[in-house]
C-alpha positions as CSV (number, residue, x, y, z in Angstrom):
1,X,-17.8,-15.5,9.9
2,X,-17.2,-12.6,7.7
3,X,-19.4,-11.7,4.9
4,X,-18.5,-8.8,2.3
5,X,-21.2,-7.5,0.2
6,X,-21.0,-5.3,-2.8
7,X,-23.5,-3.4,-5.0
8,X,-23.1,-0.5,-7.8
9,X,-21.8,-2.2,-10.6
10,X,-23.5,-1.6,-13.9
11,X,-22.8,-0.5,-18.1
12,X,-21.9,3.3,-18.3
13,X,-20.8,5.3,-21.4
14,X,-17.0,6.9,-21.2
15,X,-16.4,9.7,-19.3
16,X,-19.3,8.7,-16.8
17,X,-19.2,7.8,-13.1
18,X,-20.1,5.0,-11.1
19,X,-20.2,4.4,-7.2
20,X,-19.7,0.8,-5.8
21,X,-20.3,-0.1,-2.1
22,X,-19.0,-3.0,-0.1
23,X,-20.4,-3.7,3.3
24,X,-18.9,-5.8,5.3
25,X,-21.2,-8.2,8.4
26,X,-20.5,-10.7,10.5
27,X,-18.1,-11.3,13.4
28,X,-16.3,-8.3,12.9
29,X,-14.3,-6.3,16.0
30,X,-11.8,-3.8,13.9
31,X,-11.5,-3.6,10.0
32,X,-8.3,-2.7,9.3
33,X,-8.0,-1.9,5.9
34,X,-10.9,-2.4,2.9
35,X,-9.9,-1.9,-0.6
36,X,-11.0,-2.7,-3.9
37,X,-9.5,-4.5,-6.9
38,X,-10.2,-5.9,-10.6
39,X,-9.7,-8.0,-12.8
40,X,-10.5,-7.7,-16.9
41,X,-11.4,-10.8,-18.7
42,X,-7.9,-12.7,-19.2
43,X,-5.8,-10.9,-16.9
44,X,-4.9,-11.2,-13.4
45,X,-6.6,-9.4,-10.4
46,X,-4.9,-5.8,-10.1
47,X,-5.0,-3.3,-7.2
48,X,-7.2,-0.7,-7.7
49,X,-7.6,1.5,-4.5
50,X,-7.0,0.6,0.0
51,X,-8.2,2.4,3.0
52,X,-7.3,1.9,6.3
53,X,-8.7,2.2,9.6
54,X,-6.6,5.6,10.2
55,X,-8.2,6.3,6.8
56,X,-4.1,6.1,5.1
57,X,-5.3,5.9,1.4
58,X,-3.4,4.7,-1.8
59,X,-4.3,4.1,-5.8
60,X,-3.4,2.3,-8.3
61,X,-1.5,5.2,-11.0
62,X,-4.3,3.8,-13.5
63,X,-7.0,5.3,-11.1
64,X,-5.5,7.9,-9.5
65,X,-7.4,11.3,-10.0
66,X,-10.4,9.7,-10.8
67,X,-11.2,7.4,-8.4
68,X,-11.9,7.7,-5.1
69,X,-12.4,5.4,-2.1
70,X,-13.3,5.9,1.6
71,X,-15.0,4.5,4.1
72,X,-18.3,4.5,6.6
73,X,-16.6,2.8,10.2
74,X,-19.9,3.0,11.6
75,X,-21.1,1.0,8.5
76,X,-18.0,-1.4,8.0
77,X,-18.6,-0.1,4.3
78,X,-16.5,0.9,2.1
79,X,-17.2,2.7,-1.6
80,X,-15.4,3.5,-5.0
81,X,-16.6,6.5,-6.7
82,X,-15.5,6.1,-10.0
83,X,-15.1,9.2,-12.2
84,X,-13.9,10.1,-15.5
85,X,-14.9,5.8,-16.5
86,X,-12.6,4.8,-19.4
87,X,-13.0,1.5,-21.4
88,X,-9.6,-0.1,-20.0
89,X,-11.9,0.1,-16.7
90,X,-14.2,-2.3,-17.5
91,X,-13.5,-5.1,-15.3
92,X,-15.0,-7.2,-11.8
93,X,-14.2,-5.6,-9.6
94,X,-13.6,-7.3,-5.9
95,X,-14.5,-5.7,-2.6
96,X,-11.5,-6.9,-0.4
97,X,-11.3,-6.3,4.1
98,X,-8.6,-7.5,6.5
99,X,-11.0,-8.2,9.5
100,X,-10.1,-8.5,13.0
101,X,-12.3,-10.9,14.4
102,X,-12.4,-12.6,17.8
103,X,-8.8,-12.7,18.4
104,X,-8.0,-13.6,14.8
105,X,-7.0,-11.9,11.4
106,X,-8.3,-12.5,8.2
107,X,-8.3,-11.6,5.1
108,X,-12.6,-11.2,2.7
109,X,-13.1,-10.8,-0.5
110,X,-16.6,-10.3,-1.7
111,X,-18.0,-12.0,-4.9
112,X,-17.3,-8.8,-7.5
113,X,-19.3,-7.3,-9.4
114,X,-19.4,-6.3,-13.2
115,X,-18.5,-2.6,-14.5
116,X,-18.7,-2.6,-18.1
117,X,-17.7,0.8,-19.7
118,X,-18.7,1.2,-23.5
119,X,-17.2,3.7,-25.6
């Protein structure tokens, strides 16, 4: 059983930051890559921002340059620093793991959390 958690979301003014954190508990032996995406009221989910174990990162163009993600192994946590906020960011955003656990591989999503950026 695999349990992602995620805290930081809030309401922030353009131009301001904002740091989410995901943890991750449970039966967990190797994390192999967390990640986060969104989803704005009425569209689909989209890819925001993926680390892996080897910490190999990749954005989403949308967020690249002012996002940035990484990682706490020792944790199984991983955070979003969000820079430069813009409206179009407002969103849920989902904290996401492929989890290694007991032989098996599967893939968490935590329950997302609300970033609401005003202009």
């Amino acid at each position: 059983q695999v349990q992602l958690v995620e805290s930081g979301g809030g309401l922030v003014q353009a131009g301001e930051s904002l740091t989410l954190s995901c943890a991750a508990s449970g039966s967990i032996f190797s994390i192999a890559t967390m990640g986060w995406y969104r989803q704005a009221p009425g569209k689909q989910r989209e890819y925001v921002a993926t680390i892996t174990d080897k910490s190999y990162i990749n954005y989403a163009d949308s967020v690249k340059g002012r996002f940035t993600i990484s990682r706490d192994n020792a944790k199984n946590t991983v955070y979003l620093q969000m820079n430069s906020l813009k409206p179009e960011d407002t969103a849920v955003y989902y904290c996401n793991a492929g989890v290694v656990s007991l032989g098996d591989y599967g893939d968490y999503w935590g329950q997302g959390t609300q970033v609401t950026v005003s202009s």
